[in-house]
C-alpha positions in Angstrom: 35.4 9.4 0.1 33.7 12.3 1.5 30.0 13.2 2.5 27.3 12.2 0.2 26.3 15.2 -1.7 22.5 17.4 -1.0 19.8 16.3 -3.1 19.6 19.6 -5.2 16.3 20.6 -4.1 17.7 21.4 -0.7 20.5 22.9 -1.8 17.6 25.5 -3.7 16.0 25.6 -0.8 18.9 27.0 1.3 20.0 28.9 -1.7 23.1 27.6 -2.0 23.0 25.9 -5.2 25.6 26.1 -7.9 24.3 25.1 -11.0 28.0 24.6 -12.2 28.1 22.3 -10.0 24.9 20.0 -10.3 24.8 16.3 -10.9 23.4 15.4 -14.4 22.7 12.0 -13.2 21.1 12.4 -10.2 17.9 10.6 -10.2 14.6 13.0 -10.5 12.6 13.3 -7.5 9.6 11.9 -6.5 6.3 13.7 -7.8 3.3 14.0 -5.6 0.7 13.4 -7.9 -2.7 16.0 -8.0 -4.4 13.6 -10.7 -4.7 10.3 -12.0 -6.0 8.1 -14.6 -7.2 4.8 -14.0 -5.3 2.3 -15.6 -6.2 0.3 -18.3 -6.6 -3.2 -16.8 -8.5 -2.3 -13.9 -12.7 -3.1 -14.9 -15.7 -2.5 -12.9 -15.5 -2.5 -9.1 -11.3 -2.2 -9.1 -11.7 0.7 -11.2 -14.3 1.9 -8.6 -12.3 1.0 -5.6 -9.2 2.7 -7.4 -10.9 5.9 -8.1 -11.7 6.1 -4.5 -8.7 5.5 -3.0 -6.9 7.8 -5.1 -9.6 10.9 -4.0 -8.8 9.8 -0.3 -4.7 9.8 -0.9 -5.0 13.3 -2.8 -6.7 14.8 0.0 -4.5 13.5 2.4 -1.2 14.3 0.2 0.6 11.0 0.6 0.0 10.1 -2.8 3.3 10.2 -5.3 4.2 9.1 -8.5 6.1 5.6 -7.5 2.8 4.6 -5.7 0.1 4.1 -8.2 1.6 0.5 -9.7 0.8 -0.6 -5.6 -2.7 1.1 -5.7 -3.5 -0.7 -8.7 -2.3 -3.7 -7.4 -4.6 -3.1 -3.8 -7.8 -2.2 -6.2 -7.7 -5.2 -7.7 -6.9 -7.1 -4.9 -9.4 -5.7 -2.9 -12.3 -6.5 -5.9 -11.3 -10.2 -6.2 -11.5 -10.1 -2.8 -15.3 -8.9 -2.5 -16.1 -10.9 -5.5 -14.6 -14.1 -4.0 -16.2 -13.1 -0.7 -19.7 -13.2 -2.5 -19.7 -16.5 -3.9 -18.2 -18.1 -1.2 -21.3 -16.4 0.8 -23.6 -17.9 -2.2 -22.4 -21.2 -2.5 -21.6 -21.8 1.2 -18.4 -22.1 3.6 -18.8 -25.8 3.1 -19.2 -28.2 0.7 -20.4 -31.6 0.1 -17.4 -34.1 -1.2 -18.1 -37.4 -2.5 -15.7 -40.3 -1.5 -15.4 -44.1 -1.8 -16.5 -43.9 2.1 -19.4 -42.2 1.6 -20.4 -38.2 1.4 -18.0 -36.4 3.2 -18.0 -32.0 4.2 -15.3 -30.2 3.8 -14.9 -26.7 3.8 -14.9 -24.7 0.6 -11.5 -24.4 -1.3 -12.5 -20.2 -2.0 -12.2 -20.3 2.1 -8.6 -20.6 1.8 -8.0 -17.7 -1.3 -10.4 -15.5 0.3 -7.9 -15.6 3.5 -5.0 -14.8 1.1 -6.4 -12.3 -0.1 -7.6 -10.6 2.8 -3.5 -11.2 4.3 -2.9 -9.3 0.5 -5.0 -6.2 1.1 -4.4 -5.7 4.7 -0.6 -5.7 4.1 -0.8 -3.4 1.0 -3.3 -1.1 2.7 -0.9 -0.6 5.6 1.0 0.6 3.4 -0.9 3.9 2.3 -2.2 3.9 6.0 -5.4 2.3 6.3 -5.0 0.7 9.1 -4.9 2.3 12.9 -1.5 1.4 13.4 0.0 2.9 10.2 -2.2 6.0 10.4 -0.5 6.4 13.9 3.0 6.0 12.3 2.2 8.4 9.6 0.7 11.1 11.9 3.8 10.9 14.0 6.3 11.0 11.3 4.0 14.4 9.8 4.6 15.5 13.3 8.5 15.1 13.3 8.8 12.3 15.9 11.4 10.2 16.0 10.9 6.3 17.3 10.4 6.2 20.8 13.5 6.1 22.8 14.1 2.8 25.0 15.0 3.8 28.2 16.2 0.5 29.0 19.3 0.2 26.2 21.7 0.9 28.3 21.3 -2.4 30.2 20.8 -4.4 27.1 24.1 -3.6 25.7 
């Protein structure tokens, strides 16, 4: 079997590549993007929201090739979410239902998609590290830290 070869941009790096010996199908490397169109499907306050996130990833490098399908996805996301958000603030958190027994309140159906929605962007925005805990897992892999050993696995196993 053997090791599994370098990626060829380490073995540049060391200078030890051979290009007579280079894999033709190894697969290309992930690009760190410096610009970005918007795409297509994303209208009014997605496109806004996906402009902006984009300008905040660029200047914090973490942005790469692979990643903009998942932005796209968190900008529109994110505007359904503030759109929903605003109706549901317009038209109430509860509504009036009318039953065989009578008038009945119940709360607002929106209630429930705004909530799936919010579980949608949260979990995508961790992602990219917008939220504290995932900015403090991003600064400490930047720094080279490794997961914090447990001093205590040696009476677990």
């Amino acid at each position: 079997m053997g090791r599994t070869p370098l990626p060829q941009q380490v073995k540049e790096k060391r200078g030890t590549l051979r290009k007579c010996r280079t894999i033709k199908t190894e697969a290309s490397a992930v690009v760190e993007l410096t610009e970005v169109n918007v795409p297509a499907h994303l209208k009014g306050e997605a496109k806004k929201i996906y402009e902006t996130k984009v300008r905040q990833c660029l200047a914090l490098g973490i942005l790469h090739e692979i990643d903009a399908d998942a932005l796209s996805l968190y900008a529109w996301e994110l505007a359904e979410l503030i759109r929903l958000s605003q109706e549901l603030k317009q038209e109430g958190y509860t509504i009036e239902v009318e039953t065989k027994f009578g008038t009945e309140t119940k709360i607002n159906p929106k209630e429930k998609v705004v909530r799936a929605k919010l579980a949608i962007v949260n979990t995508l925005g961790s992602q990219f590290g917008w939220s504290p805990v995932s900015r403090i897992r991003l600064a400490a892999m930047a720094r080279g830290d490794k997961e914090p050993k447990n001093e205590f696995s040696e009476f677990t196993e």
